[in-house]
C-alpha positions as CSV (number, residue, x, y, z in Angstrom):
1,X,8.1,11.9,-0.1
2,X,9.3,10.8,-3.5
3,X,12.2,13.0,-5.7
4,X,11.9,10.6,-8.4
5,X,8.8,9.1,-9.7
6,X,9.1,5.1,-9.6
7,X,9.2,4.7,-13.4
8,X,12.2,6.9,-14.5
9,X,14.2,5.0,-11.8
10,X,13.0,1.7,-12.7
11,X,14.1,2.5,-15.9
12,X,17.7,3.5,-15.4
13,X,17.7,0.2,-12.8
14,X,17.3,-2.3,-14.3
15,X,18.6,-4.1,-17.2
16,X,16.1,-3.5,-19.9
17,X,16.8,-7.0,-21.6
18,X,15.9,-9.3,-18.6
19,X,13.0,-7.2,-17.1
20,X,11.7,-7.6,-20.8
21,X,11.8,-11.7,-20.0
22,X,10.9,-11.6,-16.4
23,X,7.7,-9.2,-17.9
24,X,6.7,-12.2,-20.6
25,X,7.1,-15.0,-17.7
26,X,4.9,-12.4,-15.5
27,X,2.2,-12.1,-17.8
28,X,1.9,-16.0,-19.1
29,X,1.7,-16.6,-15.3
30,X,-0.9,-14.6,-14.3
31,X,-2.9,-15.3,-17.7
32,X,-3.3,-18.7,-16.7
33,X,-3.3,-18.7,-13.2
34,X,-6.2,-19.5,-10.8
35,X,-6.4,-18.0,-7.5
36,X,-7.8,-21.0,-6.2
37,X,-5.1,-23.1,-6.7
38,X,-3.2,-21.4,-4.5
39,X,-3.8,-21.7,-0.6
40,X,-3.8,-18.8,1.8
41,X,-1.3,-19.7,3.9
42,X,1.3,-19.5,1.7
43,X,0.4,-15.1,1.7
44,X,1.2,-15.5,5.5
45,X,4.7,-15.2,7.1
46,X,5.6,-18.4,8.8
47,X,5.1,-16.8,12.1
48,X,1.9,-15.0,11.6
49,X,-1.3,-17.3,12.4
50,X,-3.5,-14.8,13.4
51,X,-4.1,-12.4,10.2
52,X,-7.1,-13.6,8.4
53,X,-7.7,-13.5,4.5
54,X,-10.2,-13.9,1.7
55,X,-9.2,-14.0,-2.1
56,X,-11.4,-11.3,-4.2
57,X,-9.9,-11.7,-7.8
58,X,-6.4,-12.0,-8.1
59,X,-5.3,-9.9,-4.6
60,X,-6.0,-11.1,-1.6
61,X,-7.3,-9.8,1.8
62,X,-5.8,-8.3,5.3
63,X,-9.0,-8.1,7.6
64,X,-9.0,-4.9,9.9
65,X,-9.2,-5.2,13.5
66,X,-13.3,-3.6,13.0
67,X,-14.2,-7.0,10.8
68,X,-13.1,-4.5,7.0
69,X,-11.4,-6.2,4.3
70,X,-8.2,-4.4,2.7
71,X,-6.4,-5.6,-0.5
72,X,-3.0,-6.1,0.8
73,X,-2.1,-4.3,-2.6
74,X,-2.7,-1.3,-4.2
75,X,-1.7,1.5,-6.3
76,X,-0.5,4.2,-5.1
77,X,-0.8,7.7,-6.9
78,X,1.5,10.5,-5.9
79,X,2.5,13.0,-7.9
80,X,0.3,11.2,-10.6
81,X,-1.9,14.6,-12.0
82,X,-4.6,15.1,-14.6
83,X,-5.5,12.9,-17.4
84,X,-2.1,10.9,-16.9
85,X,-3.9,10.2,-12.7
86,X,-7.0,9.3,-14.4
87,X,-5.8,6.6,-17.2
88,X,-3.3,5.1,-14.6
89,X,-6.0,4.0,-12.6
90,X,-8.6,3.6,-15.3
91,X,-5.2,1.0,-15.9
92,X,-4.9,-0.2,-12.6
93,X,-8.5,-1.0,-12.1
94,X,-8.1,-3.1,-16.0
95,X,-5.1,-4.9,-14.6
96,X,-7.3,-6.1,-11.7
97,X,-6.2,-3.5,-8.9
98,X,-8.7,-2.4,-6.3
99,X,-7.2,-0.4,-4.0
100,X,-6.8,3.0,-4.7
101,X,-4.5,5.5,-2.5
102,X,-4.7,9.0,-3.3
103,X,-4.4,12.0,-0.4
104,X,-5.7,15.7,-0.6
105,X,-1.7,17.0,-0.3
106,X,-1.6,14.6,-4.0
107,X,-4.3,17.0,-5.8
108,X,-5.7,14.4,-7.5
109,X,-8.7,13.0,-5.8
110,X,-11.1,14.4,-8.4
111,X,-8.9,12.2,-11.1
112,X,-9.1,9.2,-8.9
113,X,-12.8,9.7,-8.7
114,X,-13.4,10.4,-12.1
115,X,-11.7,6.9,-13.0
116,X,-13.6,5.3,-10.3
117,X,-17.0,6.8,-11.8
118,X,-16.3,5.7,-15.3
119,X,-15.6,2.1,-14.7
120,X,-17.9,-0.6,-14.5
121,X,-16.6,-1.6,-11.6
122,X,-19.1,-2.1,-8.1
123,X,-17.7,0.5,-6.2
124,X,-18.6,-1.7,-3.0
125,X,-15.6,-4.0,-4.7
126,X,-13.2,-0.9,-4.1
127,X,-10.9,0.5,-1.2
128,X,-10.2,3.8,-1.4
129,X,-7.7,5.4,0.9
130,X,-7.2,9.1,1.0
131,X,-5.4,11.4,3.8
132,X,-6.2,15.0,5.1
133,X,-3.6,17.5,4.9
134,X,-4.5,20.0,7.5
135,X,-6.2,20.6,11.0
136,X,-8.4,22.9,10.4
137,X,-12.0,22.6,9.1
138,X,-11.8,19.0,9.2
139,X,-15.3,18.8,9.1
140,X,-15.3,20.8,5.2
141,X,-12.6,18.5,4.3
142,X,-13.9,15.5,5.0
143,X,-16.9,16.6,2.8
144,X,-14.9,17.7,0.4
145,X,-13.0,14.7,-0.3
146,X,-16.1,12.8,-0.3
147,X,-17.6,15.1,-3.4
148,X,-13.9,15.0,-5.5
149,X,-14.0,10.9,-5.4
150,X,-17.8,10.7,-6.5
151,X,-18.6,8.7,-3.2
152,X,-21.1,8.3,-0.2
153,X,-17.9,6.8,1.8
154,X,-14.6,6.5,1.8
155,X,-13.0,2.7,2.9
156,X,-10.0,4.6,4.4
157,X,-8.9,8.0,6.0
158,X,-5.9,8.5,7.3
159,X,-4.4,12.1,9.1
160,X,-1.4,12.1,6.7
161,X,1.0,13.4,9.2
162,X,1.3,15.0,12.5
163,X,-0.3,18.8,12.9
164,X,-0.7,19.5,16.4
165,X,-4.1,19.5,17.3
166,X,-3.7,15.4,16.0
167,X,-6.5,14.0,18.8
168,X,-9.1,16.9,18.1
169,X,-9.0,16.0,14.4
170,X,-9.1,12.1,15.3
171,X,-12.3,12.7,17.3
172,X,-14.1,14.1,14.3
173,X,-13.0,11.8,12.0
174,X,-14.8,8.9,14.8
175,X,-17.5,10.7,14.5
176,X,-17.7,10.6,10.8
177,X,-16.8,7.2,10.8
178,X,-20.3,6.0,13.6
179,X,-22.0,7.9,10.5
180,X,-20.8,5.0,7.9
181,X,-19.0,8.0,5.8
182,X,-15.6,6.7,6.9
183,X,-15.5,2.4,6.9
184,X,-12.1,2.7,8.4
185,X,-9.6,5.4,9.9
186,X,-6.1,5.8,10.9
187,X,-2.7,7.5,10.6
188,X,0.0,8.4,8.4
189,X,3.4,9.4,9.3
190,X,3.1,9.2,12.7
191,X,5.9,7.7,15.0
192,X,6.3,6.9,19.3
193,X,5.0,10.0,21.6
194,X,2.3,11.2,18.5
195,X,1.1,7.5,17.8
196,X,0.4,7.0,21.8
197,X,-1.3,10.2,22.0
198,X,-4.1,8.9,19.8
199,X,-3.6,5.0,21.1
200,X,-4.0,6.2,24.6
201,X,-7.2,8.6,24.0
202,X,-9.0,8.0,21.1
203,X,-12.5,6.0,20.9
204,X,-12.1,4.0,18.0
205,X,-8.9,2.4,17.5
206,X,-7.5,3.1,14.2
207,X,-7.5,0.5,11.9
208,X,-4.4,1.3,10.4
209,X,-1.4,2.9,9.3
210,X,1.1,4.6,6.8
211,X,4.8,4.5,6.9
212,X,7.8,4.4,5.5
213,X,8.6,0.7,4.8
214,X,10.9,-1.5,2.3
215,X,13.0,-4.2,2.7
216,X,16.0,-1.3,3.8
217,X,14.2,0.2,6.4
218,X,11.9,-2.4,8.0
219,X,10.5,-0.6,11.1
220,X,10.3,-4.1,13.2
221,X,10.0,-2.7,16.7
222,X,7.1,-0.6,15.8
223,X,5.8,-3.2,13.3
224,X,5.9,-5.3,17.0
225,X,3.7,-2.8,18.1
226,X,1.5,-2.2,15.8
227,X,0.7,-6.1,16.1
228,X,0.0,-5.9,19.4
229,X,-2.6,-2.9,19.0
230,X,-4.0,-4.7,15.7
231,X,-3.7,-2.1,13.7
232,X,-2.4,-2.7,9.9
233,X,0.5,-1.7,8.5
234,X,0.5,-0.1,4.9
235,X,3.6,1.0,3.5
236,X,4.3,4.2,1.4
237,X,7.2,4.0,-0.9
238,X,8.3,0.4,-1.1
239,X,10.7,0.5,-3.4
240,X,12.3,3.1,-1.4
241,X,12.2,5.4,-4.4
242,X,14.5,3.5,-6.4
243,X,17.4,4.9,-4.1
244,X,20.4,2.9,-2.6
245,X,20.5,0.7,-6.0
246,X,17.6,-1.4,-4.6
247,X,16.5,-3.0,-7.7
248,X,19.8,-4.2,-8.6
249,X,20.7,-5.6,-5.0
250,X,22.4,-8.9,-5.4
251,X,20.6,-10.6,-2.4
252,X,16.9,-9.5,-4.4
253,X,18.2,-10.4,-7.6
254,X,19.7,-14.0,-6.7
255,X,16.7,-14.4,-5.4
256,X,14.5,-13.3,-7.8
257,X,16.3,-15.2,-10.3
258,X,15.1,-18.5,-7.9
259,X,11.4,-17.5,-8.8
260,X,11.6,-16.2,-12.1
261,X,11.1,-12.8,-10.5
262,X,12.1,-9.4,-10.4
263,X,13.9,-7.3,-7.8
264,X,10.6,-5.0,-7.8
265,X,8.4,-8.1,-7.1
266,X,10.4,-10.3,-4.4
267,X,10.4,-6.5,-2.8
268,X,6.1,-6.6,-2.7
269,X,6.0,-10.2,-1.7
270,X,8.6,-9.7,1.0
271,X,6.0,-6.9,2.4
272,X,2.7,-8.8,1.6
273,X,3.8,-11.9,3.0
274,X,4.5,-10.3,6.2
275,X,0.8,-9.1,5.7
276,X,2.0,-5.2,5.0
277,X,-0.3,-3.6,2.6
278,X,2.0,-2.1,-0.2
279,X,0.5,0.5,-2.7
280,X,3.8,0.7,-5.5
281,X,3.4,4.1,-7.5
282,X,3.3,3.7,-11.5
283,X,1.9,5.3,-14.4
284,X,2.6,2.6,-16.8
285,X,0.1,-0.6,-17.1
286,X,3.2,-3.1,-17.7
287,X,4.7,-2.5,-14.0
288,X,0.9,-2.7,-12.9
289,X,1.1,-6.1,-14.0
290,X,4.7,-6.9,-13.4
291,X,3.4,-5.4,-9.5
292,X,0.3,-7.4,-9.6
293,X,2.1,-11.0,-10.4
294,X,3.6,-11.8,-7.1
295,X,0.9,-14.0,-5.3
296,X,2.0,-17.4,-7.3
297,X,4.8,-18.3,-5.0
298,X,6.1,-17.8,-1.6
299,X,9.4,-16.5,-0.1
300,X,10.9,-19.7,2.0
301,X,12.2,-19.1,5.3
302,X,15.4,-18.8,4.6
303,X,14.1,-16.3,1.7
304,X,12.7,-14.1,4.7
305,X,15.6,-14.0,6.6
306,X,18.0,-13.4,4.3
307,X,15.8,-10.0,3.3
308,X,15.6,-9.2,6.6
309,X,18.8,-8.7,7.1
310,X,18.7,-6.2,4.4
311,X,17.1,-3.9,6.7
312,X,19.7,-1.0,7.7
313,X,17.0,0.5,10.4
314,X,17.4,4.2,8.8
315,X,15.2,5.6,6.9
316,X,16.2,6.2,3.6
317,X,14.7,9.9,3.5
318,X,16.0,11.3,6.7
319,X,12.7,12.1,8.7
320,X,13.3,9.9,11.1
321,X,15.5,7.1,12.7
């Protein structure tokens, strides 16, 4: 997905000097700040009454459309291996994150579990997401992923991308999730004709799923749809990889500079205030917490507009239109 990991590009983006600053206003902000002084209507897009949300620490909420709660942030882990997968999310979990997405395709599930295992953390106060990679012996795989992450359940499964035989493997994960091994299920990747096929025939409707989405490439018309079917948007990549100068846009920047934010973070609370779960890749703790500090202020209207119109409706890796 990614050519680049999000740190080296981060890096060579953005002026060293001020992310230093922004990073010190960042961290004396979220130091001293209280959730509960901060009402959960300002998460919400000014058009969007019907998500609901509860505050567990410092990230809040998105319920699913089967009553689950999701943390409408996470960290995301690919291309993150060994030791390095392991102490990032030993990190992440430190730095207050609690959702976790890893996939079998990353090869690092028994690192994320690892992590998981050693922390003192209630796993019931995790989300884990993970995704299959193939069709075939769904059943094993399932199983399989259950023993790398050292869990009884997984909160999130996802079939990472289309392989065919997409409804056959749906209908087993259903059946996995009526045996409380799955608390949620949905899709990754997959776009019109394939997303209908398991819309128009499945059992369970899935409670979400994975795309492509940043402030460039905004998906609205399916984002539309996936409102009307209730199912939760999660987006892979929302920085875009860096690519297209996106951290030193002047639109983010001027306003970022009205917050006391960064590019990187106006970017998150963009997507998290139009309830889109965003799971920003990093090895290093100080963008965890540069990624974490976005819920002490809101984008204004005019805020959400103007980033809207950022959106070029191409997708920045050329998989799809």
């Amino acid at each position: 997905m990614k050519t680049k990991s999000q740190d080296s590009i981060h890096d060579c983006k953005v002026d060293s000097t001020k992310r230093r600053e922004f990073l010190k206003t960042s961290a004396k902000i979220g130091a001293t700040m209280a959730m509960a002084n901060f009402g959960i209507g300002t998460l919400l897009a000014d058009n969007d009454t019907k998500a609901q949300n509860v505050r567990v620490g410092k990230i809040p909420h998105l319920t699913l459309n089967n009553g689950v709660k999701m943390p409408l942030l996470g960290l995301g882990t690919y291309q993150l291996l060994g030791k390095e997968c392991q102490r990032a999310v030993t990190d992440a979990l430190e730095v207050g994150y609690r959702l976790i997405d890893t996939a079998q395709y990353y090869n690092n599930e028994s690192n994320v579990g690892a992590a998981i295992k050693e922390s003192s953390i209630d796993r019931k106060e995790l989300f884990v997401v993970t995704k299959l990679r193939s069709g075939k012996n769904v059943a094993s795989s399932i199983e399989e992923s259950l023993e790398r992450l050292q869990s009884d359940y997984i909160d999130l499964l996802l079939i990472h991308w289309v392989m065919g035989n997409d409804l056959e493997i749906y209908k087993i994960m259903e059946e996995y999730y009526k045996k409380g091994k799955l608390k949620a299920i949905g899709l990754s990747n997959f776009y019109d004709a394939n997303y209908f096929n398991i819309i128009n025939n499945c059992e369970i409707k899935p409670q979400a799923i994975q795309q492509e989405m940043h402030v460039l490439y905004q998906n609205k018309q399916r984002r539309l749809q996936y409102q009307k079917d209730e199912i939760a948007l999660m987006a892979w990549s929302p920085f875009g990889a860096g690519r297209e100068n996106i951290f030193k846009n002047p639109v983010l920047l001027k306003i970022g500079e009205k917050y006391g934010k960064t590019a990187a973070q106006v970017i998150l609370r963009f997507l998290v205030q139009n309830n889109i779960v965003a799971i920003p890749k990093t090895s290093k703790k100080e963008r965890m917490q540069e990624n974490i500090n976005i819920f002490d202020f809101s984008l204004d209207t005019q805020d959400l507009d103007t980033i809207a119109t950022l959106d070029r409706g191409k997708s920045l890796f050329g998989w799809y239109s």
